[in-house]
C-alpha positions as CSV (number, residue, x, y, z in Angstrom):
1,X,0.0,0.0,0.0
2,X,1.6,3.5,-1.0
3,X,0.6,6.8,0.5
4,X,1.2,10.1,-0.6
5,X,4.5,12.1,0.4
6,X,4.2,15.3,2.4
7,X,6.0,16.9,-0.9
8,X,2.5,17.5,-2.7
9,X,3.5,15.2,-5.3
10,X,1.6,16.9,-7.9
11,X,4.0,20.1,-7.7
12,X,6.2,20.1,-10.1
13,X,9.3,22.1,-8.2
14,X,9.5,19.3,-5.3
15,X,9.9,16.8,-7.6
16,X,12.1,18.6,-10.0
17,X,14.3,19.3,-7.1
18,X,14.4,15.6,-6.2
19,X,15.1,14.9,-9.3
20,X,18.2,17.1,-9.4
21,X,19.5,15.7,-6.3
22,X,19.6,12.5,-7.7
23,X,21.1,13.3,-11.0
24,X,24.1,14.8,-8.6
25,X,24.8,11.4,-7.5
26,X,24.1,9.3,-10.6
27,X,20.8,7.5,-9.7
28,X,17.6,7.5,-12.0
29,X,14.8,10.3,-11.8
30,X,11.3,9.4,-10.0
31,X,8.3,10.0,-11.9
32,X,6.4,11.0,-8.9
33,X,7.4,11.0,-4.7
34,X,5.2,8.5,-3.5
35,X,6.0,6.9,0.2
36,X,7.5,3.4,-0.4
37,X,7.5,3.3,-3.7
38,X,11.4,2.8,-3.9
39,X,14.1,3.7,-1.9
40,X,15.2,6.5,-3.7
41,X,11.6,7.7,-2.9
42,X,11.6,6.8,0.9
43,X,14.9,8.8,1.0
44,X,13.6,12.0,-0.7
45,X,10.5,12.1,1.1
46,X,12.8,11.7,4.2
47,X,15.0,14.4,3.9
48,X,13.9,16.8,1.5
49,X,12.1,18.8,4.2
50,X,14.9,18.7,6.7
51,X,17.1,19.4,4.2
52,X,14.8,22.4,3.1
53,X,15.1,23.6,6.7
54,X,18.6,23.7,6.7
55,X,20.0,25.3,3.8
56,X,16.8,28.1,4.2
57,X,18.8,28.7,7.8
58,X,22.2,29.3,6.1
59,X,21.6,32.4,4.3
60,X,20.2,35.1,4.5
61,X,17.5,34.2,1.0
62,X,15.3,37.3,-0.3
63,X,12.3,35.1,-0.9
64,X,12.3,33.8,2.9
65,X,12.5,37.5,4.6
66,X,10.1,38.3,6.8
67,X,9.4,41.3,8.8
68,X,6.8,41.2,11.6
69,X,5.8,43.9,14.4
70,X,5.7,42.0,17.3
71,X,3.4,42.9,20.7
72,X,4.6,42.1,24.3
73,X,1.7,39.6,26.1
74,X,3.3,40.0,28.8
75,X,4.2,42.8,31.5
76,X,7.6,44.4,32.2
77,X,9.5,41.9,34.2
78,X,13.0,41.0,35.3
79,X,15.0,37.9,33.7
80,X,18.1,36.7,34.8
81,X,20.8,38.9,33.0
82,X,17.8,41.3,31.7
83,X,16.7,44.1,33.8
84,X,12.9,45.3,33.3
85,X,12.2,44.0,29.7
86,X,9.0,42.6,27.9
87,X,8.8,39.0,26.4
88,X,7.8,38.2,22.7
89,X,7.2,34.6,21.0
90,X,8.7,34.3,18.0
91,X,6.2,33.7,14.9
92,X,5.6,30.3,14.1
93,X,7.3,30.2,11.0
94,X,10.4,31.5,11.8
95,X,13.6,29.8,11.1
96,X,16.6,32.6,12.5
97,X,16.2,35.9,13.6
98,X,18.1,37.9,11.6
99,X,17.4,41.1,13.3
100,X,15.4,43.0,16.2
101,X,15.0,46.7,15.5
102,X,15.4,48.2,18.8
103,X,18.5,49.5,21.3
104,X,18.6,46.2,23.1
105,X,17.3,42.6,22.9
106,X,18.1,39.2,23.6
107,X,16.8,35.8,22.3
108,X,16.4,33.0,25.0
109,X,15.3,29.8,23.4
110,X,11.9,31.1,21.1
111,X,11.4,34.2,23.2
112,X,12.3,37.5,22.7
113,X,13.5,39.9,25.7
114,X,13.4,43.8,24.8
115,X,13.3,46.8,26.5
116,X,10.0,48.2,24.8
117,X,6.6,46.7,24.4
118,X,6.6,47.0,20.5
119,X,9.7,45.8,18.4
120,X,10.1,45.1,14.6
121,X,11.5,41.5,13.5
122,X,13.5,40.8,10.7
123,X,13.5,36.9,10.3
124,X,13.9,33.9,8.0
125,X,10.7,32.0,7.6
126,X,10.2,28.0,7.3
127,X,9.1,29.1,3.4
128,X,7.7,25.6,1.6
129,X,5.9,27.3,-1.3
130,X,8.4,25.4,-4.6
131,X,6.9,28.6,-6.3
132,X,8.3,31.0,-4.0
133,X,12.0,29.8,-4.3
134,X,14.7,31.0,-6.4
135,X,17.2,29.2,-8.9
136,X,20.1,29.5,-6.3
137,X,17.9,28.1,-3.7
138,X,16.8,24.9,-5.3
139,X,20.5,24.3,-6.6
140,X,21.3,24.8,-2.7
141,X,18.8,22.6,-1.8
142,X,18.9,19.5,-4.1
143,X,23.1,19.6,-3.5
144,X,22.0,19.2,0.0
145,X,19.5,16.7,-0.4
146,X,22.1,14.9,-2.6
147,X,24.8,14.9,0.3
148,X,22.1,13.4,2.1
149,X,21.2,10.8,0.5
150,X,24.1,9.5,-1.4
151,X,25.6,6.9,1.5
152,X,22.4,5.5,1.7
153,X,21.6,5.0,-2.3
154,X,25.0,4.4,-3.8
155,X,27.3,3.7,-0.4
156,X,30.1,6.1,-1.3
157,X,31.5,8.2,1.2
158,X,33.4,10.2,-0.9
159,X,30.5,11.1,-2.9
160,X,29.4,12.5,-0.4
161,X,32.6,14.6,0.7
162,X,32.3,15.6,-2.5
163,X,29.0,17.1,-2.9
164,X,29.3,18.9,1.2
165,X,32.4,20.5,0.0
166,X,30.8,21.1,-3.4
167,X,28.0,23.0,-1.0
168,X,29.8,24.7,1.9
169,X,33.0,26.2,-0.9
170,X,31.0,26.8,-4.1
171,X,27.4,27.2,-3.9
172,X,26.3,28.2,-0.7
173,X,28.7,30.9,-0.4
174,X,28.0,32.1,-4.2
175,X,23.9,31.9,-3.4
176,X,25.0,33.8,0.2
177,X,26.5,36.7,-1.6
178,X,24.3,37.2,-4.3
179,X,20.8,37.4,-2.4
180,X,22.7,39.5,0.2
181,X,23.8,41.9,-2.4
182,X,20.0,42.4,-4.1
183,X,18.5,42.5,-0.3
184,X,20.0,46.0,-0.9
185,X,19.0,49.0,-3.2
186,X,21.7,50.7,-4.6
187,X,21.6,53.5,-2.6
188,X,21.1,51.3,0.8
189,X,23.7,48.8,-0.3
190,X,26.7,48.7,2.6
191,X,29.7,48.2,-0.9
192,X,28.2,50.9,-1.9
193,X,28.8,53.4,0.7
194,X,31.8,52.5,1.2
195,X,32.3,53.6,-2.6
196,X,30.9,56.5,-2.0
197,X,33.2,57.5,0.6
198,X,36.8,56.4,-1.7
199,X,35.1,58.2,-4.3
200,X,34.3,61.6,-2.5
């Protein structure tokens, strides 16, 4: 008896991206990710959303930014190592903080500590949307899901050196700089004030 995958077989992008990741280690491509159907199918369904998770944690991807005004519950109070601050819960989706616009804050497991009862959050959000991901992203993602699976469907270890080196030295970093540089207008752009400056 099969039962469908978690992937929503019938989008296109999950499978695609399966599909890539296997390519990278020299198996055959599924027709469709069905739960038990092969192993090559057990392994994407497996994987490809903690896989997802991870590489959307390891940069900071245009697509996944959030920002959220967030709304202390809860009165002014101390906590060890934070004199009279307000708590806030993290939004449900969110990955990594990437910032808290105010003076001061601190993040103590998935609460927020701040001095005032309002803040602004700038976050990475648990995006699953195929749609909503760009090129560098799903390149990221199936070179992950590749390093994942690889011992398990072909047994080689160094296949799978290959493909996290291949990640962490080539594409991640690549992806990382680019979607950090259009996060930016030109004017806001942190290069581009330094230009400014040499150029004055």
């Amino acid at each position: 008896m099969t039962y469908p995958s978690s992937l929503q077989p019938d989008t296109p992008g999950a499978l695609d991206i399966c599909n890539a990741a296997l390519a990278k280690i020299g198996e055959a491509p599924l027709e469709n990710l069905i739960v038990n159907q092969s192993t090559a199918s057990q392994l994407c369904v497996l994987f490809y959303h903690p896989s997802r998770r991870e590489v959307l944690s390891l940069a900071r991807w245009t697509f996944a930014t959030k920002e959220k005004r967030l709304t202390s519950a809860a009165e002014m109070k101390e906590q060890p190592g934070i004199r009279n601050c307000y708590s806030f819960s993290l939004p449900i989706d969110c990955l990594r903080v990437l910032n808290v616009h105010t003076h001061y804050w601190k993040l103590q497991g998935k609460t927020i500590y701040a001095w005032e009862p309002n803040i602004r959050l700038t976050y990475l959000a648990d995006v699953e949307d195929v749609e909503l991901f760009d090129p560098l992203f799903m390149d990221a993602l199936a070179t992950k899901l590749a390093e994942k699976i690889a011992v398990p469907l072909t047994g080689s270890h160094s296949l799978r050196s290959a493909l996290q080196q291949e990640f962490h030295k080539v594409i991640l970093p690549q992806a990382s700089a680019t979607n950090l540089y259009q996060a930016y207008s030109n004017d806001e752009t942190p290069l581009n004030q330094i230009l400014k400056k040499h150029l004055r």
